[in-house]
VEXFI-829476 format. One line per 8 residues: number of its first residue (from 1); their letters; for each residue y, x, z of C-alpha. Coordinates in steps of 0.1 Angstrom, whole numbers, padded with zeros to 4 digits. Layout:
NUM	a	Y X Z ~ ...
This chain:
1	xxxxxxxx	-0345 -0005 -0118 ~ -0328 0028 -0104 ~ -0312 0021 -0071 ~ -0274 0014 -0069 ~ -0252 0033 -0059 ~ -0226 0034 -0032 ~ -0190 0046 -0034 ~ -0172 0053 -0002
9	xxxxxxxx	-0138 0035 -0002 ~ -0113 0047 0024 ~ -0079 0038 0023 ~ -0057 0056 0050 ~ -0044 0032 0085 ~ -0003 0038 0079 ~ 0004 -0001 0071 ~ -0014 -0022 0057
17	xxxxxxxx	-0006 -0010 0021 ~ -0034 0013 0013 ~ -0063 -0011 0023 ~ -0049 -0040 0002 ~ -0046 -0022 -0028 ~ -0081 -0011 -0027 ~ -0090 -0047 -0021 ~ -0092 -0050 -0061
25	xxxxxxxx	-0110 -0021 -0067 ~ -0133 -0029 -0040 ~ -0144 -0062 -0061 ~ -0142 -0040 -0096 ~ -0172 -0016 -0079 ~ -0189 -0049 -0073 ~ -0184 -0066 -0101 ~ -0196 -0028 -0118
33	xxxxxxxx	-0233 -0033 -0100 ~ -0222 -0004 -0071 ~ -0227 -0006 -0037 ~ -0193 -0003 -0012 ~ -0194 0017 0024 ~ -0154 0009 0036 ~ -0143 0033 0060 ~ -0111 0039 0076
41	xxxxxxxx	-0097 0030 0112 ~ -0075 0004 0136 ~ -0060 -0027 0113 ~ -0067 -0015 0080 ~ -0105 -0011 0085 ~ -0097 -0049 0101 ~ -0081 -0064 0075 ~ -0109 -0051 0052
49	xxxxxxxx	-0137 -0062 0070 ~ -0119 -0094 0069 ~ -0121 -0094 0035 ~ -0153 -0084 0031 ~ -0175 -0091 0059 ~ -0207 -0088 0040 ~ -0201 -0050 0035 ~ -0212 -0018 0059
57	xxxxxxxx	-0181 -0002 0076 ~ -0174 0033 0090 ~ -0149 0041 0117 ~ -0130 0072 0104 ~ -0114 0090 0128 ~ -0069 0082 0132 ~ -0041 0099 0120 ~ -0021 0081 0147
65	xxxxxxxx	0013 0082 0129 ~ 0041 0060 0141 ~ 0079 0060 0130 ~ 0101 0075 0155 ~ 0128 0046 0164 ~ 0155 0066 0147 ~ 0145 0068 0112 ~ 0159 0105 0103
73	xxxxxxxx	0137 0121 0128 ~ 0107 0109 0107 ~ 0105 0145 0084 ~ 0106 0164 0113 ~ 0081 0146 0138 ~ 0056 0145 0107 ~ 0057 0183 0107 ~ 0055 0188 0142
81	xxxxxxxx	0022 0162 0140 ~ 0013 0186 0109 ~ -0015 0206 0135 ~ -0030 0168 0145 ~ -0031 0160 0109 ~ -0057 0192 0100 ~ -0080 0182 0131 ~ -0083 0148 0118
89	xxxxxxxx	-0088 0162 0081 ~ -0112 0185 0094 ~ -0132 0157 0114 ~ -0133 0137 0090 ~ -0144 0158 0063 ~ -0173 0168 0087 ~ -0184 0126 0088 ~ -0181 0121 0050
97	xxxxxxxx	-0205 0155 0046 ~ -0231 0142 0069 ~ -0230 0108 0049 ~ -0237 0131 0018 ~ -0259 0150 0031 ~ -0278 0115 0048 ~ -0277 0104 0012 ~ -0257 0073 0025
105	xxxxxxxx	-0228 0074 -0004 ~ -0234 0091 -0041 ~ -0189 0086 -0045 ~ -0159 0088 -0028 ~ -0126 0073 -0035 ~ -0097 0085 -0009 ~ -0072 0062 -0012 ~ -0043 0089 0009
113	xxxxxxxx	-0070 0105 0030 ~ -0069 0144 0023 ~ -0104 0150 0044 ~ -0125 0121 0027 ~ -0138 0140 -0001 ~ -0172 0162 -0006 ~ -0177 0192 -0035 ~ -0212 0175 -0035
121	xxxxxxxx	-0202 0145 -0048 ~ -0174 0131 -0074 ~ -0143 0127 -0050 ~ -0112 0106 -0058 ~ -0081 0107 -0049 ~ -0053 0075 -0051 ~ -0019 0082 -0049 ~ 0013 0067 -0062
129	xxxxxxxx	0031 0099 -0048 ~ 0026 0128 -0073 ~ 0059 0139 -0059 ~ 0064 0134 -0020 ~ 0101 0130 -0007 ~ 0115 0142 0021 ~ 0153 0146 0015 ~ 0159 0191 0013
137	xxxxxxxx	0123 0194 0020 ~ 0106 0176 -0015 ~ 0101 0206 -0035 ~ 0077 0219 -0007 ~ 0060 0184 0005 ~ 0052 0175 -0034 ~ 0038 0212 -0037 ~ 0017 0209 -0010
145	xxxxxxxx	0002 0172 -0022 ~ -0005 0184 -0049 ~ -0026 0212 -0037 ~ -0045 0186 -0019 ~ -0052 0164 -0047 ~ -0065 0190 -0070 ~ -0094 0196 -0046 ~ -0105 0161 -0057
153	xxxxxxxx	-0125 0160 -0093 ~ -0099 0126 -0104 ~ -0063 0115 -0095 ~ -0060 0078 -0105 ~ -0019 0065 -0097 ~ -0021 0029 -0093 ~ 0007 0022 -0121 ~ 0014 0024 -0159
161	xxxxxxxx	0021 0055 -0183 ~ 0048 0046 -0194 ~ 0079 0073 -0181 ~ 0106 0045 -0183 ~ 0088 0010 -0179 ~ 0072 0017 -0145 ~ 0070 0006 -0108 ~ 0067 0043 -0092
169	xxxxxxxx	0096 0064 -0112 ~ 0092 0099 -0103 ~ 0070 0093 -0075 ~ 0039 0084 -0096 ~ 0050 0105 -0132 ~ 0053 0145 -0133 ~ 0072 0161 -0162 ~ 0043 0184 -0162
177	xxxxxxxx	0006 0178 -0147 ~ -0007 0203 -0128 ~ -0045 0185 -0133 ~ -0059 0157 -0152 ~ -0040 0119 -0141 ~ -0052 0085 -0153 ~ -0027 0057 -0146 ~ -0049 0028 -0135
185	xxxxxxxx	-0023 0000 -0136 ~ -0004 -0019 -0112 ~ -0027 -0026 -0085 ~ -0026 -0064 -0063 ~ -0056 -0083 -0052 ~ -0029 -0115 -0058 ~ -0028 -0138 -0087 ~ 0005 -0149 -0103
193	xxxxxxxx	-0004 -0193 -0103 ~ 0025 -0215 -0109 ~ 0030 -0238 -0079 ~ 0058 -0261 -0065 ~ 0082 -0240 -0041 ~ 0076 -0254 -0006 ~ 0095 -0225 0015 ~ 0128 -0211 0005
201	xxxxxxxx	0126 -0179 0019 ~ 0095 -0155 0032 ~ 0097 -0129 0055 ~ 0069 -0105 0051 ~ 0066 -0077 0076 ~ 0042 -0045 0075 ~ 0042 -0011 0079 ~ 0040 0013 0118
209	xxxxxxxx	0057 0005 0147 ~ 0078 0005 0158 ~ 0100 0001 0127 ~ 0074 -0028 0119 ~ 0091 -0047 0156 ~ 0122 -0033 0151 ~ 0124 -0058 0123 ~ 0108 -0088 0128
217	xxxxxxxx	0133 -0083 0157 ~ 0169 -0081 0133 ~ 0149 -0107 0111 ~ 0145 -0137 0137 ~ 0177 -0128 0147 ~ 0196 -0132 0111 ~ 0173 -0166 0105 ~ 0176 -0182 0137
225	xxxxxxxx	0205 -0204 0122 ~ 0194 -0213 0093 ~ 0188 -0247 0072 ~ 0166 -0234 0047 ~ 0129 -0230 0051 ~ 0118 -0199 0067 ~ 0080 -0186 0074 ~ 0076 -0153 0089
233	xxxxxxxx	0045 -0132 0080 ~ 0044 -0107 0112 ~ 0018 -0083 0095 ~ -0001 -0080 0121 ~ -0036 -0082 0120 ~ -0059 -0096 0150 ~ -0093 -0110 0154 ~ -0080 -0150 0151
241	xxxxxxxx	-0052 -0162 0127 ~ -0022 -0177 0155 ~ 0004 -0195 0139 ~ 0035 -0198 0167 ~ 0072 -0208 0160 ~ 0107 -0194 0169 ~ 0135 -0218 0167 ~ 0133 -0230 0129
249	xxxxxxxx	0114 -0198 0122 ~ 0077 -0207 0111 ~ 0053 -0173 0122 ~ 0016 -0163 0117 ~ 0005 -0128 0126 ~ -0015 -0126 0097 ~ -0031 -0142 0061 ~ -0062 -0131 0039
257	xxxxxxxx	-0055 -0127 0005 ~ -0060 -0164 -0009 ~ -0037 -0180 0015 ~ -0010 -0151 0012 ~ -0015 -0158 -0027 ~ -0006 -0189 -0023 ~ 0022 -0188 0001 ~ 0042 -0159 -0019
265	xxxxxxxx	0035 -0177 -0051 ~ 0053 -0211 -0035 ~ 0083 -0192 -0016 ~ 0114 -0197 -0038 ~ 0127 -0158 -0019 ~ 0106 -0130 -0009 ~ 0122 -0104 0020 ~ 0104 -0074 0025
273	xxxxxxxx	0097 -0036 0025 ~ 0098 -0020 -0007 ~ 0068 0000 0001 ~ 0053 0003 -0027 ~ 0021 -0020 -0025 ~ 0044 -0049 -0018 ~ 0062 -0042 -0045 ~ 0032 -0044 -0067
281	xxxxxxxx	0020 -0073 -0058 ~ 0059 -0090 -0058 ~ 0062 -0076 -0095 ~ 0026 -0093 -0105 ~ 0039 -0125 -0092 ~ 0072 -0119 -0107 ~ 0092 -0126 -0077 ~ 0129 -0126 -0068
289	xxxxxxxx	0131 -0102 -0037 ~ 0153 -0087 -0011 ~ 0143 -0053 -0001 ~ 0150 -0033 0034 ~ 0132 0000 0035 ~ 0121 0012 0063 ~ 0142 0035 0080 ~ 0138 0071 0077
297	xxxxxxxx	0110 0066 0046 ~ 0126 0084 0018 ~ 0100 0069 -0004 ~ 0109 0034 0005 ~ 0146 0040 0005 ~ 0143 0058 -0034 ~ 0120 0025 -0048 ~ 0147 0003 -0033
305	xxxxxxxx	0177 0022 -0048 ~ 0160 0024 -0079 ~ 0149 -0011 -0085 ~ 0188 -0020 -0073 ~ 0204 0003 -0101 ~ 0172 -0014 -0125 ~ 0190 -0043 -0120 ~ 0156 -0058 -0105
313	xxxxxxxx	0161 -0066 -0069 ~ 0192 -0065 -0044 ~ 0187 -0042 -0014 ~ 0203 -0028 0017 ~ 0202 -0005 0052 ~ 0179 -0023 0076 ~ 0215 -0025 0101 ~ 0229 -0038 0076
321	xxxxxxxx	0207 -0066 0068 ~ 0228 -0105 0069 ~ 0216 -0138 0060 ~ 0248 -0141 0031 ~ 0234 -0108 0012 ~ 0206 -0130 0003 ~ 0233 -0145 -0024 ~ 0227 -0116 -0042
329	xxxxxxxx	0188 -0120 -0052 ~ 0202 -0147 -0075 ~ 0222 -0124 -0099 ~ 0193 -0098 -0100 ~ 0166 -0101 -0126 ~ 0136 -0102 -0099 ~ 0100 -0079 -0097 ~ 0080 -0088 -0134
337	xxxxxxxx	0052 -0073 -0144 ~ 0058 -0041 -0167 ~ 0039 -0030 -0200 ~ 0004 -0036 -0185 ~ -0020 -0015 -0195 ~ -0055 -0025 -0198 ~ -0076 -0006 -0182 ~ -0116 0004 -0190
345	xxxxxxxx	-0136 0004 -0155 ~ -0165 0008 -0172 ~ -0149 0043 -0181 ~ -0130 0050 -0155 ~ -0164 0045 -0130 ~ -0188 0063 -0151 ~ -0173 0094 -0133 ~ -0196 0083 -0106
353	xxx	-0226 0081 -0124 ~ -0234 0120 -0127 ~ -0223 0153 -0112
């Protein structure tokens, strides 16, 4: 039997977004008869290992990126960190090449990490953000992605083809393509299961800090008086789960993918981020949802404006935020599951199986 071989996954540390949407196609490799070598750094390479601690990991070196505390400084500080950014491209491109050249990994897929790729081997590249925002600046930032990506030999955008049924709007769909796209479907390693509601209202927190405290901070603060049923997810991922309480405020730092399963698909109200990985796995569970984006992220703040003029899920400025705008979720139609497309990983792997 010829040996198997191993794909390098390596989702990029900014949240905890990127590693959990490579959490299904981690399983798909399996389930395909490849090995996996996971690589990336801080709580993403955590959260990973968590999920699969039989698998070899990699410690790739960090992009560091935090939010600045005022969220319309966040363009300009990621320019000024734009010198950092090529080191740590640079030094990691220079560990995925001795893995080639060690014949450790036959594939790559870089989920957001421009350096993890090798002309050696077939290199892919996941993005959701064909066109990058950054408010005057969009034209250029989306030009220079896309520069990037085309070094890779495959773009897969976690969502559907279809230009008006879809999660990513003009994020994830050009009018023209500059190279070859596949649309691999809306990503979530969560399962939609019918149970009975047992908490009214979940708070699930990701993303940098400090935004990511900033939150949880106006958060406890709005729930603090509440009747209803309230469990805060802090999204913070540590060696040992530690479930705590504040006031009538339920809190664990963290939960693996079955018990997060199961505790979104029993919350009656979901409030969150709209980055973009939350939202797929809301829409999979079909979920009524409140959305704050965070500060500063023109991404989030374009996926929350859209879904609101969708007529899919209420949303508003982070300052803003008050317990009585929850009233609106009701009159909203909630995240559901677009035209799925099935998807052929049979096909969409054999890339890996010669270059």
């Amino acid at each position: 039997m010829p040996k198997k071989k191993t794909i390098l996954v390596a989702p990029l540390h900014w949240g905890l977004g990127h590693a959990t949407r490579c959490i299904p196609i981690i399983r798909l490799l399996l389930e395909h008869n490849f090995s996996v070598l996971l690589a990336s750094d801080g709580a993403a390479l955590l959260l990973l290992q968590k999920e699969f601690p039989h698998l070899e990991t990699v410690v790739l070196p960090s992009y560091n990126i935090t939010y600045p505390k005022k969220g319309n400084f966040f363009k300009w500080k990621i320019l000024l960190k734009f010198p950092q950014i090529k080191k740590t491209m640079a030094a990691e491109n220079r560990l995925v090449n001795q893995l080639v050249k060690d014949g450790k990994i036959q594939g790559i897929i870089s989920d957001n990490r421009f350096g993890v790729r090798s002309s050696d081997i077939p290199s892919v590249f996941i993005t959701h953000q064909l066109n990058v925002l950054t408010g005057s600046t969009s034209f250029f930032t989306s030009k220079m992605h896309q520069k990037i990506i085309k070094k890779f030999d495959a773009c897969w955008v976690p969502d559907v083809d279809d230009v008006v049924m879809n999660l990513s709007g003009k994020l994830g769909h050009l009018k023209k393509e500059p190279f070859p796209i596949q649309y691999i479907g809306v990503l979530s390693r969560l399962e939609k299961k019918e149970l009975p509601k047992a908490i009214d209202v979940l708070l699930l927190l990701s993303g940098p800090e400090p935004q990511r405290t900033l939150f949880e901070k106006k958060l406890k603060n709005v729930f603090k008086g509440s009747e209803k049923k309230i469990l805060l997810v802090r999204g913070l991922v540590e060696k040992t789960q530690v479930w705590d309480s504040f006031e009538n405020i339920d809190m664990v730092n963290f939960m693996q993918s079955k018990e997060l399963e199961e505790t979104i698909n029993k919350s009656e109200i979901v409030v969150s981020r709209s980055g973009y990985t939350t939202i797929m796995d809301l829409a999979l569970l079909e979920k009524k949802v409140f959305l704050v984006p965070t500060p500063g992220q023109y991404e989030q703040e374009y996926l929350a404006k859209r879904l609101k003029s969708l007529g899919i899920a209420p949303s508003c400025k982070q300052e803003n935020f008050k317990l009585k705008k929850l009233n609106k979720v009701a009159v909203y139609k909630g995240l559901k599951t677009l035209s799925q497309q099935s998807v052929n990983y049979t096909e969409l792997f054999s890339l890996f199986e010669g270059k």
